[in-house]
C-alpha positions in Angstrom: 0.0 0.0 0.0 3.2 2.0 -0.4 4.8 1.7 -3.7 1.9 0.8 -5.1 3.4 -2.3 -6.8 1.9 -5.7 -7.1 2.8 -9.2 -6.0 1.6 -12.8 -6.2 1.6 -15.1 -2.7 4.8 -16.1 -3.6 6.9 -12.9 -4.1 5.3 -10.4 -1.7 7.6 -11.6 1.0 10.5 -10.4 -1.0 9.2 -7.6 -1.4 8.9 -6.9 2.5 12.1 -8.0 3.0 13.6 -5.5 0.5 11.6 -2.7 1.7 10.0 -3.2 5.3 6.2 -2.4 3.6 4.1 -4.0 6.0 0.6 -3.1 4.3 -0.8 -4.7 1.2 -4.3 -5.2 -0.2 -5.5 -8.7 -1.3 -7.6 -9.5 -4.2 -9.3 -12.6 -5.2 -10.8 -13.6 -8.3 -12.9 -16.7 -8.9 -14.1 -17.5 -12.3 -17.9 -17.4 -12.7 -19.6 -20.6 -14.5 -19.8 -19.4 -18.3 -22.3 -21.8 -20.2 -20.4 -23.1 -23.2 -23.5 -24.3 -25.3 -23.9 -21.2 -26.3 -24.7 -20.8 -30.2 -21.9 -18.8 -32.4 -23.7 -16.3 -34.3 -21.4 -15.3 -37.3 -19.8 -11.7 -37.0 -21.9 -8.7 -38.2 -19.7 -6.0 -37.4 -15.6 -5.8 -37.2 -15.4 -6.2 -33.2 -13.6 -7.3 -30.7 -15.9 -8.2 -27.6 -19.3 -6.4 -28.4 -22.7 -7.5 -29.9 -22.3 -8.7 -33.2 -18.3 -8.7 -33.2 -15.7 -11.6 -32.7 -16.5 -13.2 -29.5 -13.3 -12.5 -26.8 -14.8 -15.4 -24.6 -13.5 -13.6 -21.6 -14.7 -15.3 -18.4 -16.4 -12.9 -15.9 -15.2 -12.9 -11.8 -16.5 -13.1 -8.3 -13.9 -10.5 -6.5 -13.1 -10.5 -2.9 -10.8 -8.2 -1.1 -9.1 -7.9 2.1 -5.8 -6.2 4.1 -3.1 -8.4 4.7 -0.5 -7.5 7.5 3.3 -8.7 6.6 5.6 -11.1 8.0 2.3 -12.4 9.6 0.2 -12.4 6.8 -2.9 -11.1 9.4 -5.4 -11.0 7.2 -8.3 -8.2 7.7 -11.6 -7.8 5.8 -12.6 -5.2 3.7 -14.7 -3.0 3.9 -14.6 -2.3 7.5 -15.2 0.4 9.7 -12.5 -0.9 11.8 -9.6 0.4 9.3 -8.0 3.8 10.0 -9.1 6.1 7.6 -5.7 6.3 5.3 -6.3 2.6 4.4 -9.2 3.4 3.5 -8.4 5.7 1.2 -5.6 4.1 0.1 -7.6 1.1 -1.1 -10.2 3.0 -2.6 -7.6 5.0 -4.8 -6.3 1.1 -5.7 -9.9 0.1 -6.5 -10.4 3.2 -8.9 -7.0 3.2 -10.4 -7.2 1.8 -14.2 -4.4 -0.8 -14.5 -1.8 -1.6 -16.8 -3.7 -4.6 -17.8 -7.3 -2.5 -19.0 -4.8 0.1 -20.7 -3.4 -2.0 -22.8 -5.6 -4.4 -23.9 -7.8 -4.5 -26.4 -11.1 -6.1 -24.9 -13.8 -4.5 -26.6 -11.9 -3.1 -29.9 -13.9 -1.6 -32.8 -13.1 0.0 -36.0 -13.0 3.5 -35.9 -16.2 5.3 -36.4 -16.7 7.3 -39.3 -16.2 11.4 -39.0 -17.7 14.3 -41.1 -15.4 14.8 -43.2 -15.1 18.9 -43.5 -14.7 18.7 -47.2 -18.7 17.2 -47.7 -19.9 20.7 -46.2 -18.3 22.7 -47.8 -17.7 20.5 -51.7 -17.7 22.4 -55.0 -19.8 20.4 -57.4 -18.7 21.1 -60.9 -21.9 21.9 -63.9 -20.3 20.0 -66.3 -23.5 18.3 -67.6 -22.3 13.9 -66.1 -25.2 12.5 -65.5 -24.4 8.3 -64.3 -26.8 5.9 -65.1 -28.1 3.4 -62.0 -26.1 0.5 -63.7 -23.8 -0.5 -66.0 -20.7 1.4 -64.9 -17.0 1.5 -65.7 -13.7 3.0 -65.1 -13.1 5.7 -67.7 -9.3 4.6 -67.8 -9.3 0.9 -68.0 -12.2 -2.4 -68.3 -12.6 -2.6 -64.8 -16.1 -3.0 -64.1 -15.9 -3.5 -59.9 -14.7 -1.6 -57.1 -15.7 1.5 -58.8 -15.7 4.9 -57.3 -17.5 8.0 -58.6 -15.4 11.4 -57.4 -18.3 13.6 -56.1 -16.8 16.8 -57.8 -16.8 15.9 -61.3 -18.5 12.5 -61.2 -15.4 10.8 -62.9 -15.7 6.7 -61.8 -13.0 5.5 -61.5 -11.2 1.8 -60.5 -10.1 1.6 -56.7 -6.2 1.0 -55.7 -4.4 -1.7 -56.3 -4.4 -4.9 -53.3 -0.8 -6.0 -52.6 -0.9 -9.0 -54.1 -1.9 -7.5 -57.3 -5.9 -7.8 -57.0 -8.3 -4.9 -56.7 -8.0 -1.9 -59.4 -5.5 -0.2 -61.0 -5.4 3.3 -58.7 -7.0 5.3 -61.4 -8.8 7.0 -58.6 -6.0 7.7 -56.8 -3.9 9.1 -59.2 -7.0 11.0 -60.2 -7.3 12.9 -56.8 -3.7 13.0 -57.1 -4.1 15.1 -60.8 -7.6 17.0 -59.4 -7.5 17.6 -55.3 -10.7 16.6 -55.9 -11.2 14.6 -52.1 -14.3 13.4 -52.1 -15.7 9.5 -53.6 -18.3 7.0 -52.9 -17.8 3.3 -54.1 -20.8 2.8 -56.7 -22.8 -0.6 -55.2 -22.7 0.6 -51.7 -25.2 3.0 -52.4 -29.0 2.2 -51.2 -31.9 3.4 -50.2 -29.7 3.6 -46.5 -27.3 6.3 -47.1 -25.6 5.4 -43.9 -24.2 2.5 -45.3 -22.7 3.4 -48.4 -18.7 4.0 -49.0 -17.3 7.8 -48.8 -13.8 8.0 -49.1 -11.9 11.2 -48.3 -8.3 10.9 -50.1 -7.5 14.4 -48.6 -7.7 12.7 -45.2 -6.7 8.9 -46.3 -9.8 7.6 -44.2 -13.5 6.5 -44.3 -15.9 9.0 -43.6 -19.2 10.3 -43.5 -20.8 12.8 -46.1 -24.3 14.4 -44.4 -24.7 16.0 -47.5 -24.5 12.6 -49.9 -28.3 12.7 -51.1 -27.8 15.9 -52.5 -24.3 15.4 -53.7 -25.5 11.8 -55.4 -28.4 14.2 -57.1 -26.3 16.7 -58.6 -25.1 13.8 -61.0 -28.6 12.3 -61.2 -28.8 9.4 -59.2 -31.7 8.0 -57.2 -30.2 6.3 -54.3 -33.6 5.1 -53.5 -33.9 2.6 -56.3 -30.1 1.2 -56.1 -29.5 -2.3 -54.8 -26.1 -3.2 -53.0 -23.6 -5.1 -55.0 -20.4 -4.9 -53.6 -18.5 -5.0 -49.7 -17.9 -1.6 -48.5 -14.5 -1.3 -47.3 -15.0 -2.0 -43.8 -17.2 -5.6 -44.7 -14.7 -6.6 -46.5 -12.2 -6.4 -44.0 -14.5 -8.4 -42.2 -14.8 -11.1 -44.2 -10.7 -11.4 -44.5 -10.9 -12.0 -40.9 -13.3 -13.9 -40.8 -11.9 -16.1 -43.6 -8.4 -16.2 -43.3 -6.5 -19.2 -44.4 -5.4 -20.6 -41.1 -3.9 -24.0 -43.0 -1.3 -21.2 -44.0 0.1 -21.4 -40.2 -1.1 -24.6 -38.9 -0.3 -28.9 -39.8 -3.9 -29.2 -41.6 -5.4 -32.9 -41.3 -3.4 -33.0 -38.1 -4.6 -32.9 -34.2 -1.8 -30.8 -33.0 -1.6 -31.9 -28.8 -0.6 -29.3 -26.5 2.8 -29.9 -25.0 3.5 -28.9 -21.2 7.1 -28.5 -19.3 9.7 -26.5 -19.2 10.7 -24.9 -22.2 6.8 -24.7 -23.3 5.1 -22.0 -21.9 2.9 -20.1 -23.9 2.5 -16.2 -23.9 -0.7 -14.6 -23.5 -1.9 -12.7 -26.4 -2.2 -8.8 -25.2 -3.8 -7.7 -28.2 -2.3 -8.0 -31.7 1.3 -9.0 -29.6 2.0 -12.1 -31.7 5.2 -10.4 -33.2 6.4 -10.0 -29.5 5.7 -13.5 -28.5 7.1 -15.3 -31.5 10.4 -13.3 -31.3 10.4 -13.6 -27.8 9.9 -17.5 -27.6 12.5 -17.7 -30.6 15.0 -15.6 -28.0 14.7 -17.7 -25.3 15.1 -20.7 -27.2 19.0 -19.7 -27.1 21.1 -20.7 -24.7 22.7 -17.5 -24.4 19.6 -16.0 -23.3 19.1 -19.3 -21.3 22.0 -19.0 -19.7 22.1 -15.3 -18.9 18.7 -14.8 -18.0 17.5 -18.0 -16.2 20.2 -20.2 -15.3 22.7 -17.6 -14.0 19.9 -15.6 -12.3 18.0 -16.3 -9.5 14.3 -14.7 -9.6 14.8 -13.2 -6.2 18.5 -12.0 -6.6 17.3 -10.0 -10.1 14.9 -8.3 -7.5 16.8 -7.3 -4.9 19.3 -5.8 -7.1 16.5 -3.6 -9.4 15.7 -0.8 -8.4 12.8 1.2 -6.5 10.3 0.5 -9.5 11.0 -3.1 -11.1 8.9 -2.5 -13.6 11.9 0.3 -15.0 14.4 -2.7 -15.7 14.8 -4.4 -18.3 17.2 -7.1 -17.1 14.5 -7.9 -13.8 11.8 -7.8 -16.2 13.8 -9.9 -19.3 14.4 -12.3 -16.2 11.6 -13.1 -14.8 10.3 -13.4 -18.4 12.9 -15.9 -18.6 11.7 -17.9 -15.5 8.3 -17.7 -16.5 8.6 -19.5 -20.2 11.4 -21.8 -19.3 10.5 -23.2 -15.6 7.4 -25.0 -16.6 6.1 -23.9 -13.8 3.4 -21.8 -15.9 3.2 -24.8 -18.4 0.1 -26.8 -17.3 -2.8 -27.6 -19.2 -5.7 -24.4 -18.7 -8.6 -25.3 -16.0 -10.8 -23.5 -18.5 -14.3 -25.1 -17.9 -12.6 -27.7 -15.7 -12.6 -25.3 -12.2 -14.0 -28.2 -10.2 -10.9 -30.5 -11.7 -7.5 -29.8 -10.2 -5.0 -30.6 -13.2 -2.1 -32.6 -13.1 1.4 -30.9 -12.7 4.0 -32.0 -15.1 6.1 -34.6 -12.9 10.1 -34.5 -13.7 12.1 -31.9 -14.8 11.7 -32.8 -18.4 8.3 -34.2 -17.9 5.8 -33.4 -21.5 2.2 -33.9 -20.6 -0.3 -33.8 -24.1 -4.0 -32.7 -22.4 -7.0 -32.3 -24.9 -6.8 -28.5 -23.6 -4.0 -25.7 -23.7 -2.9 -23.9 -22.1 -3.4 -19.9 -20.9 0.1 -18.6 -21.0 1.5 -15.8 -19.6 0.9 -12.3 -20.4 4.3 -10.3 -20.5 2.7 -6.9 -19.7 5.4 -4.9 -18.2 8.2 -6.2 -20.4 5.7 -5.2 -23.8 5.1 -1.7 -22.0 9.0 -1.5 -20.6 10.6 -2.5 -24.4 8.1 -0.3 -26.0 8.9 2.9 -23.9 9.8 5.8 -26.6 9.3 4.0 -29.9 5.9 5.1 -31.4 4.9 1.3 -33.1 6.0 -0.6 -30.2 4.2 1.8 -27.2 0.9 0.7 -29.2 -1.4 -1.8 -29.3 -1.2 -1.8 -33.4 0.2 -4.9 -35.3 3.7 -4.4 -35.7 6.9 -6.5 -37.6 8.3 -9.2 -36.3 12.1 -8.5 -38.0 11.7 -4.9 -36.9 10.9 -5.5 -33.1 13.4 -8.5 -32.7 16.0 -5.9 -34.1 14.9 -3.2 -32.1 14.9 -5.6 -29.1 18.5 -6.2 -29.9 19.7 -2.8 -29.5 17.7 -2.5 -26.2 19.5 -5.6 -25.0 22.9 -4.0 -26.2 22.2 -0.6 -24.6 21.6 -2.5 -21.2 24.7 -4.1 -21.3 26.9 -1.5 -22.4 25.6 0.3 -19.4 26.0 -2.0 -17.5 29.5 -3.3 -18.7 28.6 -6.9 -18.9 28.2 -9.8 -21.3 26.3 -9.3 -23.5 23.8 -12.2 -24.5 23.0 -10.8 -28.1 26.2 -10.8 -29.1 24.9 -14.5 -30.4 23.2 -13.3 -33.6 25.8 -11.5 -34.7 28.1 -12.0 -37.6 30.3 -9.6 -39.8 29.4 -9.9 -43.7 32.2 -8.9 -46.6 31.6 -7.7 -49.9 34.2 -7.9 -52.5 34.0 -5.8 -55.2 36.2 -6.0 -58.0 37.4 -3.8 -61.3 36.7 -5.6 -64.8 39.4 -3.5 -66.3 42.2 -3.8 -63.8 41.0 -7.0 -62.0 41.5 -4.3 -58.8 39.8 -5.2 -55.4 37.6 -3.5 -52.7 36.4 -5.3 -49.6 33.8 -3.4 -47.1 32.7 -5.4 -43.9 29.7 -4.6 -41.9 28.2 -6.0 -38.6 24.7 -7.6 -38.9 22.4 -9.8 -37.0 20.0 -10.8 -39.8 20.4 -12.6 -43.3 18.0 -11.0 -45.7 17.1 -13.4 -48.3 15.4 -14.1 -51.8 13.2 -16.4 -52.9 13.8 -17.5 -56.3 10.6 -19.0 -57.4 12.4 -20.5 -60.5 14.4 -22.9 -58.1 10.8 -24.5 -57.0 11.0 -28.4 -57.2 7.4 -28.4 -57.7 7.2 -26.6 -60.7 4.6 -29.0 -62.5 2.6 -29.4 -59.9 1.8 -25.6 -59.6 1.5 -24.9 -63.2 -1.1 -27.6 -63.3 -2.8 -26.4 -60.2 -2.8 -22.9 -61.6 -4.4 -24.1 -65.4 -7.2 -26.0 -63.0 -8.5 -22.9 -61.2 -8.8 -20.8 -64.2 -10.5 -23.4 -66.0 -12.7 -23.2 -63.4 -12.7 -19.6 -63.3 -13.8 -19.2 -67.1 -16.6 -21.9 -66.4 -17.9 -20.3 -63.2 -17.0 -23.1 -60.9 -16.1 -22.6 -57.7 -12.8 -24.3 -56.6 -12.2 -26.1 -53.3 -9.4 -27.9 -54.2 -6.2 -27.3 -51.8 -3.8 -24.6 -52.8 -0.6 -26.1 -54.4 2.3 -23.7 -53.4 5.7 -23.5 -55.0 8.2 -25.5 -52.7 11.8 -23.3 -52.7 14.6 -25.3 -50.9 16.3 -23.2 -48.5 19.9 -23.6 -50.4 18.3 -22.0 -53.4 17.6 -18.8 -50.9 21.1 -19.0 -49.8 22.6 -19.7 -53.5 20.9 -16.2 -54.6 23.0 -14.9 -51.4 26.2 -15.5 -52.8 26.0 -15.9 -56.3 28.6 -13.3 -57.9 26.8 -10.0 -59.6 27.5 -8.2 -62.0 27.2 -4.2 -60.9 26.9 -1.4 -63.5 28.3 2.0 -64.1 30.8 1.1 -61.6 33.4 4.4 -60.6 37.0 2.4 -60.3 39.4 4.5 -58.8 41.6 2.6 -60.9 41.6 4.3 -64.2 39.2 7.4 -62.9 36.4 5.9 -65.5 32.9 4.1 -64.8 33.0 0.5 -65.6 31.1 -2.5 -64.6 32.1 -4.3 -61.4 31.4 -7.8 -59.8 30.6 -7.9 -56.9 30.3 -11.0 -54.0 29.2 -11.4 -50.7 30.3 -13.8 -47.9 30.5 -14.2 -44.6 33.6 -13.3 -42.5 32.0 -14.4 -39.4 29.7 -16.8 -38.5 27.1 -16.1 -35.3 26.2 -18.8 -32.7 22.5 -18.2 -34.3 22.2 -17.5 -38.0 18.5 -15.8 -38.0 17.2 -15.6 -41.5 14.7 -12.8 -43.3 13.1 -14.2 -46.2 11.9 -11.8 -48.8 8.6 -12.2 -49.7 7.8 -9.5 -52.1 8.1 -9.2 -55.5 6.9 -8.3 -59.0 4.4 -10.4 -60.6 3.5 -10.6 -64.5 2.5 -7.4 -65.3 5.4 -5.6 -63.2 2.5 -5.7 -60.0 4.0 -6.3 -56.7 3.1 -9.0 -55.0 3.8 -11.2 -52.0 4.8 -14.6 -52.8 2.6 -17.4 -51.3 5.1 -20.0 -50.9 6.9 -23.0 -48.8 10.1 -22.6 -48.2 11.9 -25.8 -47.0 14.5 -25.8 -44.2 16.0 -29.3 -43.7 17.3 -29.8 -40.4 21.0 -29.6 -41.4 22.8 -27.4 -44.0 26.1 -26.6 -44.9 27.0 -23.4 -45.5 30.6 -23.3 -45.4 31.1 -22.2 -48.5 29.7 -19.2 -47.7 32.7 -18.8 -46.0 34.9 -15.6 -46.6 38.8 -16.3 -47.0 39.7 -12.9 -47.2 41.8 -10.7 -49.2 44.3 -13.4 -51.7 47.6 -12.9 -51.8 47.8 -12.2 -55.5 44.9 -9.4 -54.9 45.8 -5.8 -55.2 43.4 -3.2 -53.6 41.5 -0.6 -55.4 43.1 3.0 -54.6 41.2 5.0 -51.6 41.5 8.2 -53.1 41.3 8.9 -57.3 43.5 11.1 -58.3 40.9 13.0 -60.0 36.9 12.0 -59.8 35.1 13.8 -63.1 32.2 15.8 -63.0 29.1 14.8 -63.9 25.8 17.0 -64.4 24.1 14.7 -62.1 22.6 11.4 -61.5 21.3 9.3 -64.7 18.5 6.7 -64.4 19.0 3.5 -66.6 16.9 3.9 -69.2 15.9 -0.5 -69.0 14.4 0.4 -65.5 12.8 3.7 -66.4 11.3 1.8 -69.6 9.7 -0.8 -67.6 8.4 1.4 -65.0 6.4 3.5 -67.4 5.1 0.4 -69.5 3.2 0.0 -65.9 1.9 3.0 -65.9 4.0 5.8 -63.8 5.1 9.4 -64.9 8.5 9.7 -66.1 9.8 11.7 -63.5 9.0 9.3 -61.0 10.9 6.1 -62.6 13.6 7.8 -63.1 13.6 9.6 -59.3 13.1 5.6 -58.3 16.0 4.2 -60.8 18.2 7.1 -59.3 17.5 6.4 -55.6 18.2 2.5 -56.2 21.6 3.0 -57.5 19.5 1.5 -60.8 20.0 -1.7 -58.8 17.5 -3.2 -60.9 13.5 -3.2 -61.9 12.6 -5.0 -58.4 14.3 -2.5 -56.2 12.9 0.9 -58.3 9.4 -0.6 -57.9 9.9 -1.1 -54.1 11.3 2.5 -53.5 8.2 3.9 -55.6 6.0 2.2 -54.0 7.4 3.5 -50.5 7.3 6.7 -51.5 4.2 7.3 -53.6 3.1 10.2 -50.6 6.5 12.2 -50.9 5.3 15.8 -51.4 8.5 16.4 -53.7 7.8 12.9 -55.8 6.8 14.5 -58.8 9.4 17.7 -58.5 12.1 17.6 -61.4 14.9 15.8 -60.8 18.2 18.4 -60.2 21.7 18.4 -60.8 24.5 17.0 -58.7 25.3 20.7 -57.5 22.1 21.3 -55.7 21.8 17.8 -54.2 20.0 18.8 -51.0 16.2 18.4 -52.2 15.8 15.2 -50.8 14.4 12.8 -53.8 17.5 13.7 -55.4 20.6 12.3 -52.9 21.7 9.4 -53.7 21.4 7.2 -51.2 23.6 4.5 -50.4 22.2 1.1 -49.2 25.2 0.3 -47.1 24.8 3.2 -45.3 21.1 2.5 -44.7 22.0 -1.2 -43.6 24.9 0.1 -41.1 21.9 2.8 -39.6 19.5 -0.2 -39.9 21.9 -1.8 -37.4 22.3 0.8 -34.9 18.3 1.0 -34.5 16.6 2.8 -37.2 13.6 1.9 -39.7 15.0 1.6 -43.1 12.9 4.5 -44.6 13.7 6.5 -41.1 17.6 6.0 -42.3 17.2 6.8 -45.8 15.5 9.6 -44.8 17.8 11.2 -42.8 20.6 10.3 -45.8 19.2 12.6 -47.5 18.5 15.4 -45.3 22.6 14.7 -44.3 23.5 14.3 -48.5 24.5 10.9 -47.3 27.4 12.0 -44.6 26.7 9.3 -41.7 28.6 11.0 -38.8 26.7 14.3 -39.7 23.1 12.2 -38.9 24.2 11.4 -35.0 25.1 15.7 -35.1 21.7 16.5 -36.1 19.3 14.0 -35.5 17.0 16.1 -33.2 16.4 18.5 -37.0 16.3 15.1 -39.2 13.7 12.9 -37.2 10.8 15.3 -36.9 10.3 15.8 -40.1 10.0 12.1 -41.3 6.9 11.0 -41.4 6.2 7.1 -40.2 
């Protein structure tokens, strides 16, 4: 009743000891009985925990309280009279106090309400005599003939944006808005007789929103929402029904009973509320045993605690520690009494005891390590769904900062590894070699080393059969198989790198370039790359297995270092020529306006990539489609501080990508520093602000 902190039976007693805080409320909670034979109504609405949303099945509590008196553990009931008055009080602030655990969650989540958008009161309706007919529609720019939106200025329809995996329109509304300012659209087939249901979209404000004004805005153009029928998912419904219909044979063994496994080493973590990327990273850590070692079987629980300070919650080695005790003691690891209260279940017997129960398990719920690791980073401090690569590597650098402080080993040291490229002259047959520290190996995917090649492209000529016919198909989805070597083949594989400056003969040339690995970490952790460009030039992610045998050899990824018959590159050209600026390669800039992009953005993307190739232009356009400067000419070498025009290099991003920063947070602040890396750690505090995330 002092610090405020909270404590299970178990622990409170070290707590007494470490402070002498004699007072401390007590609160039970008994689950009610919750009738399971309830029916389960199919969602209506895109909720978590309310009427007509995804059921959160959370059971409700009978809740007792009472004052507990330390070393004795007197207990005294509560209410009572018989309390002095600054108990009292104290409780009651308790009792009112929202915790951690209500904060955080997300028990009864919704999607956001709609706002009046300011833009319907006040829109400018042009007279330019469009009158749309109640059917029949298409997009003026292309043959799409659904997810159509009319703009409500000029009553243009136009197709929707483009899905990431290539479905959906082709952006011509968008780019439209984009041309126009025009903000205002309403998705044709969501429009009925109930106005409150149909589709406005405000591009001006990147959001769903309400028009009050739509009757008379829908009239202007001549159309009688009265006697319109719904015919397609407003964009709300249909992220609905991708919830309610996801593809869960993607992540789990289908045609197999998976059994719950209990004991040390499987506890489960408690979902807080879109945390899966936490506790798949964090289950991944602890699988380690340098992590093992550091924080469970070098640490006692208690010892941790007496050497934190005033507020536990503050430190990230107590709190990393008794996350550590907590997943790998088994102590947690016993199957859930769920519906079983008047059952006691069995404990797990022996240290390396598995017990498989029909049920699972509850898990724990790492609240104060998710708030503690997400202090000051504004993803991770949410509740939003977040990258699993990006928090294990921010994680990383947490860990790293802890133990820099606190001069010890460091237990993350394990992932790392130092990777070498050698670049080398095609003229001279002159050599560079660059190393870097990393953590992760980022990875292709070639989909033309799939060993089930046939299978696929038979599976694929079945469904559009089907498709043309009108059938529907319920036939398993045949995925392309890509062994892992393949992945790690496209790693290493020589490349050939153009317009190439050789310090050599002062004169651009072509390169080739290899990677390897100088080091090798305890725990090689592997990012596969899943997107790409589809037929079409339409980025999409690939839906594929990739296989991981339980042994490789990857020694031939080995670096051997500089030969002795190698001679090295000069550092410094005696004299580097001029150039009016930065040329885009005219293959990529080609390809990128066959899809449909202005020139001055395909060559801005070509520019930015190093012309790196098609795949990599693509990527940085499609990243940076909101720039306000995207469509600004492209200027010389001499005025190289408007920002779409430094060159970027993607060494330097990886190396900032390592000490903590987003990728488009590092290229971003390239820019604003024309690329100098010691000038970014100078002025950070003027770079950061002004990137938007």
């Amino acid at each position: 009743m002092y610090s405020f902190l909270a404590f299970g039976r178990e622990y409170v007693m070290w707590n007494y000891e470490k402070t002498r805080n004699p007072v401390y409320l007590n609160i039970q909670e008994t689950p009610k009985q919750v009738s399971e034979d309830r029916p389960h109504k199919k969602p209506t609405l895109l909720a978590i925990g309310v009427e007509g949303g995804f059921d959160s099945k959370e059971p409700e509590y009978e809740v007792s309280y009472s004052i507990v008196i330390l070393p004795e553990f007197i207990s005294l009931s509560y209410p009572s009279v018989e309390l002095p008055e600054k108990v009292r009080l104290a409780v009651d602030a308790v009792l009112a106090a929202v915790g951690a655990e209500r904060k955080e969650e997300v028990a009864a989540w919704t999607a956001d309400k709609k706002q009046v958008s300011p833009f319907a009161l006040s829109l400018q309706q042009l007279e330019n005599g469009v009158k749309v007919p109640p059917s029949g529609w298409k997009c003026s720019q292309c043959d799409k003939t659904e997810n159509l939106w009319m703009n409500l200025t000029d009553g243009t329809i136009l197709c929707g944006r483009r899905n990431w995996d290539g479905t959906g329109g082709n952006n011509h509304a968008l780019e439209h808005y984009q041309a126009t300012n025009y903000p205002l659209a309403v998705k044709l087939g969501t429009i009925t007789a109930d106005l409150e249901g149909a589709d406005v979209y405000s591009y001006a404000e990147d959001d769903t929103v309400e028009d009050p004004l739509l009757a008379d805005h829908l009239a202007h153009f001549g159309i009688d929402f009265s006697s319109l029928r719904k015919t397609e998912m407003t964009t709300a419904e249909r992220e609905l029904d991708q919830n309610t219909n996801f593809d869960w044979n993607r992540i789990q063994e289908k045609g197999k009973e998976l059994e719950p496994l209990f004991g040390p080493g499987f506890t489960g973590l408690a979902n807080l509320g879109n945390s899966c990327y936490l506790a798949s990273v964090m289950q991944a850590v602890f699988a380690t045993k340098d992590f093992q070692r550091y924080y469970y079987e070098n640490v006692k629980l208690d010892d941790a605690f007496k050497q934190a300070p005033a507020d536990p919650t503050l430190d990230l080695h107590m709190q990393l520690s008794k996350l550590a005790h907590g997943i790998l003691s088994g102590k947690y690891a016993v199957p859930s009494n769920k519906g079983l209260e008047n059952e006691a279940p069995e404990e797990p017997k022996g240290k390396n005891a598995l017990t498989s129960m029909l049920q699972g398990q509850d898990g724990i719920p790492p609240r104060m390590f998710k708030s503690l690791i997400g202090t000051g980073h504004p993803e991770f401090a949410s509740s939003r769904q977040q990258d699993a690569l990006e928090f294990f590597q921010h994680f990383l650098d947490q860990v790293e900062q802890n133990h820099a402080a606190a001069a010890g080993e460091d237990p993350s040291r394990c992932f790392k590894f130092v990777v070498e490229e050698r670049i080398m002259c095609s003229v001279t047959k002159k050599v560079k070699y660059t190393r870097k520290t990393d953590n992760i190996l980022s990875l292709n995917i070639p989909l033309k080393a799939a060993v089930n090649k046939d299978e696929v492209a038979a599976y694929e000529k079945r469904v559009a059969e089907r498709e043309i016919a009108g059938e529907k198909s319920d036939e398993e989805i045949v995925r392309p198989r890509v062994p892992l070597a393949a992945c790690l083949e496209s790693f290493y594989a020589s490349e050939e790198v153009q317009d190439f400056y050789s310090s050599a003969i002062n004169a651009r040339t072509t390169a080739i370039k290899t990677t390897r690995l100088a080091t090798f970490p305890d725990y090689l952790v592997l990012h596969m790359r899943k997107f790409v460009l589809a037929a079409g030039w339409v980025p999409k992610k690939l839906d594929v297995f990739v296989d991981v045998p339980d042994e490789i050899d990857i020694s031939n990824m080995r670096s051997n270092g500089m030969q002795p018959d190698e001679q090295l590159l000069p550092e410094t050209p005696e004299e580097i020529p001029e150039q009016a600026g930065p040329v885009a390669d005219e293959a990529i800039v080609s390809q990128l306006l066959d899809i449909g992009f202005s020139k001055v953005r395909c060559e801005k993307a070509a520019i930015q990539t190093l012309n790196t190739g098609v795949e990599e232009a693509m990527n940085w356009l499609l990243a940076h489609m909101d720039d306000p400067d995207i469509d600004e000419p492209i200027t010389a070498s001499g005025n190289r501080e408007t920002s779409s025009a430094v060159l970027v290099n993607e060494s330097d991003v990886e190396t900032l990508v390592a000490f903590g920063f987003l990728p488009e947070m590092a290229r971003k602040a390239l820019r604003a520093t024309v690329g100098d890396v010691g000038l970014l750690f100078i002025c950070v505090i003027d770079v950061l602000p002004s990137f938007r995330i």
